[in-house]
N, C-alpha and C positions, 0 to 999 in steps of 0.2 A: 523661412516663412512662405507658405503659398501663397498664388496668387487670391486663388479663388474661392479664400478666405477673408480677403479683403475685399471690403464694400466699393469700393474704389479702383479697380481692376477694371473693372468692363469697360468703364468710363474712359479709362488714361489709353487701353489698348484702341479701345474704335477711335481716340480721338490721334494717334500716331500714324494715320495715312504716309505718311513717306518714308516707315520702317516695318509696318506691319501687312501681310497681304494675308484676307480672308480666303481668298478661295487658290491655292496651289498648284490644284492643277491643270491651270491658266497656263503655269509656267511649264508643264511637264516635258521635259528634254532641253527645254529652253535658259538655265540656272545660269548658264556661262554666260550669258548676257548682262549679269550683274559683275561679270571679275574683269576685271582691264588685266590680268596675268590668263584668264581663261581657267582659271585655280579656285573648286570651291571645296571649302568644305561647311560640315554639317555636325550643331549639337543637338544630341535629343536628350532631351528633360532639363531645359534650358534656364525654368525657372524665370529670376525676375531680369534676365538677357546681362547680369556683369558680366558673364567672362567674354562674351559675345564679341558686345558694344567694346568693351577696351579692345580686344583683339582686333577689329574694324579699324578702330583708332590706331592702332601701332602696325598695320598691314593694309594699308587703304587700297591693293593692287589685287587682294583676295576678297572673295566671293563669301561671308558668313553667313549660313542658315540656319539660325534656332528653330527647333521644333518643339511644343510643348504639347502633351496629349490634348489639354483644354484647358478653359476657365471657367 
């Protein structure tokens, strides 16, 4: 299911400030700042972020980056 078919979407993403960042590249060269290993990696078409968020949770020393084209 996409997101951005759900009415509900825009809401949950702008209100996730401690996982969500609007503007990217803030961070450009700077990603390794999130990995305590210095180890990032990156999904694109990430969807509603499960395999993400678990991978976060069972590797809390890697850097995850979802990418979605939009909502």
């Amino acid at each position: 299911m996409r997101m951005r078919k759900n009415p509900w979407a825009k809401d949950m993403i702008a209100s996730r400030t401690d996982c969500v960042i609007s503007d990217p590249a803030e961070y450009a060269g700077k990603w390794a700042q999130f990995s305590k290993s210095g180890e990032v990696r990156v999904e694109i078409g990430s969807g509603k972020g499960d395999y993400w968020i678990n991978m976060a949770h069972m590797y809390p020393e890697i850097a995850f980056i979802a990418v979605e084209k939009s909502i």
